[in-house]
C-alpha positions as CSV (number, residue, x, y, z in Angstrom):
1,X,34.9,43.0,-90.6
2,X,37.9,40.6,-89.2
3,X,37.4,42.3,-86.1
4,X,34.0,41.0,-85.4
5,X,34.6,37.7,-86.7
6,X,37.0,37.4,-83.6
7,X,35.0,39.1,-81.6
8,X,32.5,36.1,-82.0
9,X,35.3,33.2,-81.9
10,X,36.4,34.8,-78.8
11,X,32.5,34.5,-77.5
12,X,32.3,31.0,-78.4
13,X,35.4,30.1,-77.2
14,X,34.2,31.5,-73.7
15,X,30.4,30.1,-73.5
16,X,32.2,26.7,-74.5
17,X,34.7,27.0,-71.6
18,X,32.2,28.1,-68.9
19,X,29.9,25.1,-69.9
20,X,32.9,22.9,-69.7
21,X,33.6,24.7,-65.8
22,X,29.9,23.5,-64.9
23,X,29.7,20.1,-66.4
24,X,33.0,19.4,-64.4
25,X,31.9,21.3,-61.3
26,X,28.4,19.2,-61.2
27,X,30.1,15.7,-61.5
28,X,32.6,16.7,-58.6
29,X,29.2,17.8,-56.4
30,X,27.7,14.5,-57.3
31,X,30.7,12.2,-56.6
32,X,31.1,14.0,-52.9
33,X,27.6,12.7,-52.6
34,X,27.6,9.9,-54.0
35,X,31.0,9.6,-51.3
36,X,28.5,10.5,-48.2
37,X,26.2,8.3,-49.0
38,X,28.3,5.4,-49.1
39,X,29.9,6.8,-45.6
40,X,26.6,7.2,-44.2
41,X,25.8,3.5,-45.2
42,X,28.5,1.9,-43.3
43,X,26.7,0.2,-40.5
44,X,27.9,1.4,-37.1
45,X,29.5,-1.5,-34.4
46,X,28.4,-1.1,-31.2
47,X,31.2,-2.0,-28.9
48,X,30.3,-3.7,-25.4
49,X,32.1,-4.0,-22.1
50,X,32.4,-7.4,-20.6
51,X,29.5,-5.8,-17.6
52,X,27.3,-4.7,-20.4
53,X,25.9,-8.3,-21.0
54,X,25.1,-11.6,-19.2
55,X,24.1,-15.2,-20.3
56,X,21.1,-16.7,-19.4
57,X,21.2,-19.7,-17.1
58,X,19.0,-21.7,-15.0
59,X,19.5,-20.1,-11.4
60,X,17.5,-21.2,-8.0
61,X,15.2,-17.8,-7.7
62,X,14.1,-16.6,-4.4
63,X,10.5,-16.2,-4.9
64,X,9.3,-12.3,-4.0
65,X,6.0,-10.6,-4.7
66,X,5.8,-7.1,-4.4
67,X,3.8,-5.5,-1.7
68,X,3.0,-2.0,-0.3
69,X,0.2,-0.1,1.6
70,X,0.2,2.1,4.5
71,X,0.9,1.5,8.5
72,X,-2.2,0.9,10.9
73,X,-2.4,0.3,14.6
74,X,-3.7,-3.1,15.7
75,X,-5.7,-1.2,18.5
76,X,-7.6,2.2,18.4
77,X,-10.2,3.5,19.3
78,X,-12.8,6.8,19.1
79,X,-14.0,7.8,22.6
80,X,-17.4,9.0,21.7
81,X,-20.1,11.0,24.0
82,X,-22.8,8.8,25.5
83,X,-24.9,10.9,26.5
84,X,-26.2,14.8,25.2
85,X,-25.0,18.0,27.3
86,X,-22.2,20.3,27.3
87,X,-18.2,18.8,27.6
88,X,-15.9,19.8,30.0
89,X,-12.6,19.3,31.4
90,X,-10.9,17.8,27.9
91,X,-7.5,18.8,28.1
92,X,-5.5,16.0,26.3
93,X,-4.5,16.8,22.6
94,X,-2.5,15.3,19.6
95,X,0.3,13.4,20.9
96,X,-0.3,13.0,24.2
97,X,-0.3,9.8,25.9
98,X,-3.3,8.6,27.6
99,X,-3.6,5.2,29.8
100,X,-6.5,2.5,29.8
101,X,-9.3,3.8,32.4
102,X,-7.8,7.6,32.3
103,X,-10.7,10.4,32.5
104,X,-10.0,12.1,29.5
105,X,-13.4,14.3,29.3
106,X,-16.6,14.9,30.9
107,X,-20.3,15.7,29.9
108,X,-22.0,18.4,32.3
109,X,-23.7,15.7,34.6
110,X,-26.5,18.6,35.9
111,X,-28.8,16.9,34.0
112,X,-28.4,13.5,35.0
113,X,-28.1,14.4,38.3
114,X,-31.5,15.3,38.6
115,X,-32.8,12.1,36.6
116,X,-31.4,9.7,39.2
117,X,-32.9,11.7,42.1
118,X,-36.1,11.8,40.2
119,X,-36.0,7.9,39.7
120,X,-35.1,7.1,43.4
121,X,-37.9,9.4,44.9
122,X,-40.2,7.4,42.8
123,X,-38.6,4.1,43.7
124,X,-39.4,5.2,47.4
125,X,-42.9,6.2,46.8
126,X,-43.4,2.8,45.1
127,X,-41.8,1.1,48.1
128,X,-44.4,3.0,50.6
129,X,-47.1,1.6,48.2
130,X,-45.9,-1.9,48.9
131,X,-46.2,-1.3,52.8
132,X,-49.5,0.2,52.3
133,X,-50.5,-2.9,50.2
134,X,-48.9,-5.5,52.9
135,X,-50.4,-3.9,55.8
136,X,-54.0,-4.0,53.8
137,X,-53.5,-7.9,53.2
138,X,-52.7,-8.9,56.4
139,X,-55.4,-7.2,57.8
140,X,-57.9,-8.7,55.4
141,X,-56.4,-12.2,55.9
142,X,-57.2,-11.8,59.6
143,X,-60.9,-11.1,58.9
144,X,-60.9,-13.8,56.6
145,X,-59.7,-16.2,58.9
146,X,-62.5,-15.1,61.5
147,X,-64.6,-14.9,59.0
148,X,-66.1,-11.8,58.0
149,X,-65.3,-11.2,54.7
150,X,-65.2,-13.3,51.9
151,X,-61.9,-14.9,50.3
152,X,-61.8,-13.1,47.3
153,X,-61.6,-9.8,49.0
154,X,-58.2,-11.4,50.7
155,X,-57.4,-12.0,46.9
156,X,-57.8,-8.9,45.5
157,X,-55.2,-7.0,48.5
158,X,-53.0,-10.0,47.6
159,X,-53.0,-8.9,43.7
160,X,-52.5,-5.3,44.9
161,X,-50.0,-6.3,47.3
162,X,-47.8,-8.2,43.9
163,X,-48.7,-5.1,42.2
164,X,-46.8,-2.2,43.9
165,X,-44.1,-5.0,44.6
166,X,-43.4,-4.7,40.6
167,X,-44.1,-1.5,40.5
168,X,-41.1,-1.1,43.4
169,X,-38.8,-3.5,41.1
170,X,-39.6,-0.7,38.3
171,X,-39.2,1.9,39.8
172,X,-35.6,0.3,40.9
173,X,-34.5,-0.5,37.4
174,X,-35.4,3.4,37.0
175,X,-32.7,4.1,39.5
176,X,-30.2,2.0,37.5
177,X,-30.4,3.3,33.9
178,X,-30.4,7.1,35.8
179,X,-27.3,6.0,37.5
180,X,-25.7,4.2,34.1
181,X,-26.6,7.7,32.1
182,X,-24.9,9.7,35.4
183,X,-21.9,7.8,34.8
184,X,-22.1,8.0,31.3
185,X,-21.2,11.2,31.4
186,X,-17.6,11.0,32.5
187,X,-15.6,9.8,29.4
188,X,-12.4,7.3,29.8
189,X,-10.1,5.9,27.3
190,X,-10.3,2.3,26.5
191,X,-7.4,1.5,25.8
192,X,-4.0,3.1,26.2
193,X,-2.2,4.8,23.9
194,X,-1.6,8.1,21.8
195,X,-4.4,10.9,21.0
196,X,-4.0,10.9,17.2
197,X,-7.0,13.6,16.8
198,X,-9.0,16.3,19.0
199,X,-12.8,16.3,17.1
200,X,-13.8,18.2,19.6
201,X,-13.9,21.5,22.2
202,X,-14.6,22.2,25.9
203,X,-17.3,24.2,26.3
204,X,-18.4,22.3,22.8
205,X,-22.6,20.9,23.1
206,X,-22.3,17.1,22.1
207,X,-24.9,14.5,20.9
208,X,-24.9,10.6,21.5
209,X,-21.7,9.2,19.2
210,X,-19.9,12.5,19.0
211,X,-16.6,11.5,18.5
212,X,-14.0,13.6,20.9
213,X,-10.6,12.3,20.3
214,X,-9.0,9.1,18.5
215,X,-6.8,7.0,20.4
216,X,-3.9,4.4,18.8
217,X,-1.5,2.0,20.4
218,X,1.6,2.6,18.3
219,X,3.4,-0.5,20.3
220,X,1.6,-2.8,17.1
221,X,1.7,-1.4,13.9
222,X,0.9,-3.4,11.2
223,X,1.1,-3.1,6.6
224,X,-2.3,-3.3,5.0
225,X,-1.1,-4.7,1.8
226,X,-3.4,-4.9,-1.4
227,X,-3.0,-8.1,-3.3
228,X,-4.0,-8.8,-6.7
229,X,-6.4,-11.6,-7.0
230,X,-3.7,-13.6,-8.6
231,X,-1.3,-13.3,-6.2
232,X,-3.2,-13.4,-3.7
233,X,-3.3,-17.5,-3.9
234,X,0.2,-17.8,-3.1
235,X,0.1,-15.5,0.1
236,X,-0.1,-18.1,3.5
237,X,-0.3,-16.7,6.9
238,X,2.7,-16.4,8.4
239,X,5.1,-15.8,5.3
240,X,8.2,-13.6,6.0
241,X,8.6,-10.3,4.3
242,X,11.0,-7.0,4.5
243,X,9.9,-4.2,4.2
244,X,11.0,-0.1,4.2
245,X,9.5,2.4,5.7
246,X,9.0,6.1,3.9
247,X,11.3,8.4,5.6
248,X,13.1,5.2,7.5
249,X,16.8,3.9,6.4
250,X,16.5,0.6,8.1
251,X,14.5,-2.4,6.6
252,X,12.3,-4.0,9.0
253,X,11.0,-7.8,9.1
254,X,7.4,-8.5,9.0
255,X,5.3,-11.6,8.8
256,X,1.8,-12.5,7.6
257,X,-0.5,-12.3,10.6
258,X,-3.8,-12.3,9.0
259,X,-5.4,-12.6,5.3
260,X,-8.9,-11.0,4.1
261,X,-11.4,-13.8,3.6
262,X,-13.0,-11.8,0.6
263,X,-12.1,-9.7,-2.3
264,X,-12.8,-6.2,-2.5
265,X,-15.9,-5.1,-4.3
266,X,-14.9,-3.8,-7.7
267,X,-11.1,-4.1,-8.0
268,X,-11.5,-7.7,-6.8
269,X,-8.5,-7.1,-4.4
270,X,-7.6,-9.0,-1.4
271,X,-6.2,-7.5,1.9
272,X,-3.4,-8.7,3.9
273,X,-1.9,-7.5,7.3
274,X,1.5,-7.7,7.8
275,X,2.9,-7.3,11.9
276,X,5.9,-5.5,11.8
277,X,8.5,-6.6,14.7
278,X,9.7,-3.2,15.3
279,X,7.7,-0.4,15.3
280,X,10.3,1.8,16.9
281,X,10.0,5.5,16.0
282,X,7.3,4.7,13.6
283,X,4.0,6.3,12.8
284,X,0.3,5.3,11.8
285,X,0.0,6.0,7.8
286,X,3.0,5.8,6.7
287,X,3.6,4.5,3.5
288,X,5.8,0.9,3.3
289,X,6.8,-1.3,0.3
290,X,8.7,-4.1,0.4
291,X,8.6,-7.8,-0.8
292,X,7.1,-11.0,0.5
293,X,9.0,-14.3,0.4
294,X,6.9,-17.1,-1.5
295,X,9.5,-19.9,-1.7
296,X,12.3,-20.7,-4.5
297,X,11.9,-21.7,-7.8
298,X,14.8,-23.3,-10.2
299,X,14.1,-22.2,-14.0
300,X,16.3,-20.0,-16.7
301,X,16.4,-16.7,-15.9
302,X,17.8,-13.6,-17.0
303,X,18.2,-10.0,-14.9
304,X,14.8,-8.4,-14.9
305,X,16.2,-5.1,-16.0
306,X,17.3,-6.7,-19.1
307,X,13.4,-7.1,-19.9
308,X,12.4,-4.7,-22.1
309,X,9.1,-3.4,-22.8
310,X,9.1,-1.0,-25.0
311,X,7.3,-3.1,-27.3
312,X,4.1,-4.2,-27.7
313,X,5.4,-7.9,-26.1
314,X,8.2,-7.8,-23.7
315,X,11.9,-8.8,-25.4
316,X,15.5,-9.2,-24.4
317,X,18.6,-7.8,-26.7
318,X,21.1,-10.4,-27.4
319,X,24.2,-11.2,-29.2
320,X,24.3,-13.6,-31.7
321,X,26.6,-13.6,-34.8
322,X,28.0,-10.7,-33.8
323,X,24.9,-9.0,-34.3
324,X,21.7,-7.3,-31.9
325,X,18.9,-9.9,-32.2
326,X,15.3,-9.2,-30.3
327,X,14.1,-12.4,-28.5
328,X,9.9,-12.0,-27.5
329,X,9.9,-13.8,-24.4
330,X,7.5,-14.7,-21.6
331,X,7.9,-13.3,-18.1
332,X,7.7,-15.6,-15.3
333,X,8.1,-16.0,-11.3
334,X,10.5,-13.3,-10.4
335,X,13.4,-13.7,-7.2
336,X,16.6,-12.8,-6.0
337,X,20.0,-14.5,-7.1
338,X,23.0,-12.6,-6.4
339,X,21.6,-9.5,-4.6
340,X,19.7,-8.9,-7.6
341,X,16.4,-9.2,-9.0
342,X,16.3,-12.4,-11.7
343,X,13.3,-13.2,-13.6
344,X,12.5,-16.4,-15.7
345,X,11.5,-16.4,-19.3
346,X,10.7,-18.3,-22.1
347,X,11.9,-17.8,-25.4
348,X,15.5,-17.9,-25.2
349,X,18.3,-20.4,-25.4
350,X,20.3,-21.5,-22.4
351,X,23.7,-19.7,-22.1
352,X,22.3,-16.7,-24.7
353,X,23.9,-13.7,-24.6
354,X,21.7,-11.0,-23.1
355,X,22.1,-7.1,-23.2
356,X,21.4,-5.3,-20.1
357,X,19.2,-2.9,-19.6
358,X,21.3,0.2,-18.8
359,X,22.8,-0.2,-22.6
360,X,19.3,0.6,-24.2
361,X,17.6,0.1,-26.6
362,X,19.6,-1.1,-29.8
363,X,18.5,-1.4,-33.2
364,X,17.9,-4.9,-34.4
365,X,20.9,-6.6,-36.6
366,X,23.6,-4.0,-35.1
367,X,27.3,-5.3,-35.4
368,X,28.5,-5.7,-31.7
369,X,32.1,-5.8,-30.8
370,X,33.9,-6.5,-27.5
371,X,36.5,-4.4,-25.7
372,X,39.6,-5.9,-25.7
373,X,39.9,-5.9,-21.9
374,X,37.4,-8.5,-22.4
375,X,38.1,-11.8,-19.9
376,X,37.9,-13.8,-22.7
377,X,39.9,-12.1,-25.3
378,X,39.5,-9.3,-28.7
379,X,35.8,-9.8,-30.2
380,X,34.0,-12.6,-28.7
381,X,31.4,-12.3,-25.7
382,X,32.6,-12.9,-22.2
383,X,32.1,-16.6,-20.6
384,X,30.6,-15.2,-17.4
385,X,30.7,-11.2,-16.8
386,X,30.3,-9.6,-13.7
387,X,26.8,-8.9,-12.4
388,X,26.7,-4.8,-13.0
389,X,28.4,-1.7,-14.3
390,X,30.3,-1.3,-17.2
391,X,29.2,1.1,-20.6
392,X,28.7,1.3,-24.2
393,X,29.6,2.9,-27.2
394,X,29.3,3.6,-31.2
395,X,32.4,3.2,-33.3
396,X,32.5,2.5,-36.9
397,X,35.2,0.0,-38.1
């Protein structure tokens, strides 16, 4: 009987000891969470390089507006069959280079041949009629004058006679178009230049308008630029842009020769050519971007890659109180300053401190601290960083 009773002491004393194991494992699980927690609440400090931000200051912006389009050639120009029959002799092809005048092709001239002889042995026949006609008023006139025939007899040769005159000037202006269709037939370039395309074959049956090969004069290439209607107001004739060339290293100086008088339908567009002054080694419809000078403009500005847009209303990061603050701000006229691209805005305070854009983006109210290599000491923002480079990173305190 004893032996049970500390059997069951012995029981007791064990469930009482393992809850006593649990409770006390349980509160050591919930204070190392209660510990993460609080570590995962510390707010992290960004740390900045002096190159990682810039104030914002009124600068003199060299006005730019962004243009692109694709090379043309002032002068081309489709030779095109003028008259029906089979071409010959067409022996130019892409690339070759052709001269003002040249023969490039020929239209089998059988045909017209026989349309000009046909015209002039009609011309003569009308020419004998007029000697028939002459000869019959001169002999009525003389009868007339002698009187034996009546005066409108002498009339009526006289009408005949004016009759297979015209008929001779006809026949004449026969001769002529025959000739102009005979000569039709032998194609030349009009202007001089390179054959960009061959639409057709010798040995090929033609129409009137057939196109046979395109000619361009790569010695003036000009950008067809598309302007938005906005911009387009600012654009003047004779404005000086630079632009690059796809697949050329050099940048090449262009000026506004000519501006479209009227939008295009739809898009409300407007066209302007730009005359490149060296078209060396360059190519009709290649693609060219580059920007056009508009004039200068003094306002605050910060680097347009600071702008960010990742929001529904464009924003700059800055530093104030040692802390990420988001600015909404208004784009303006954009320019170089510096060999880089500057834009004016609205919204911020003059000599703010602004985040560039190769940080990213950072949450609002983040601590910021400066590198001690900082120009102007441990933990406050540099008077007047350097333009680029630098980095970032995340440290906790």
């Amino acid at each position: 009987m004893k032996r049970w009773r500390w059997f069951l002491v012995a029981f007791l004393v064990a469930v009482v000891a393992i809850g006593a194991w649990r409770v006390l494992s349980a509160r050591r699980v919930q204070q190392v969470a209660q510990s993460a927690a609080v570590a995962q609440r510390v707010e992290p400090v960004v740390e900045l390089a002096a190159t990682d931000v810039v104030r914002a200051e009124t600068r003199e912006l060299q006005r730019g507006l962004p243009v692109s389009g694709s090379l043309k050639a002032v002068n081309s120009a489709f030779v095109k069959a003028r008259t029906p029959g089979e071409l010959q002799g067409l022996t130019v092809r892409e690339g070759d280079t052709v001269r003002a005048g040249q023969v490039v092709a020929k239209v089998d001239p059988v045909e017209a041949q026989a349309r000009v002889k046909q015209a002039q042995e009609q011309a003569d026949a009308a020419r004998a009629q007029i000697e028939i006609a002459e000869r019959q008023w001169s002999n009525n006139k003389a009868l007339v004058d002698q009187g034996f025939i009546s005066k409108s007899a002498l009339d009526t040769s006289l009408n005949n006679l004016n009759a297979a005159q015209a008929n001779h000037k006809a026949a004449l202006a026969a001769v002529d178009v025959a000739r102009k269709a005979l000569e039709d037939t032998v194609l030349r370039a009009p202007i001089g230049g390179v054959v960009a395309q061959r639409l057709a074959q010798p040995g090929e049956r033609v129409s009137v308008d057939t196109r046979v090969i395109e000619i361009v004069d790569l010695g003036r290439l000009e950008l067809e630029a598309t302007l938005g209607a906005a911009d387009s107001v600012d654009v003047r004739v004779g404005q000086e842009a630079l632009v690059q060339v796809e697949g050329s290293p050099r940048a090449i100086a262009a000026r506004v020769a000519r501006i479209n008088p009227s939008a295009q339908a739809g898009s409300r567009s407007v066209l302007a050519y730009l005359a490149l002054a060296d078209t060396t080694g360059l190519r009709q419809g290649l693609f060219a971007q580059g920007t056009l000078a508009l004039g200068h403009a003094l306002a605050l500005a910060v680097p347009l890659e600071a702008v960010r847009t990742d929001k529904p209303s464009p924003y700059v990061q800055v530093v104030e109180g040692g802390k990420v603050a988001h600015k909404a701000v208004e784009p303006g006229a954009r320019g170089e300053a510096n060999k880089e691209t500057w834009v004016a805005v609205t919204g911020v305070q003059p000599a703010a401190v602004v985040i560039r854009g190769h940080v990213g983006a950072l949450q609002e109210g983040t601590k910021v601290r400066f590198t001690p290599d900082s120009p102007s000491g441990s933990g406050a923002p540099p008077p007047q960083p350097s333009p680029r480079g630098g980095g970032s990173k995340a440290t906790s305190p």
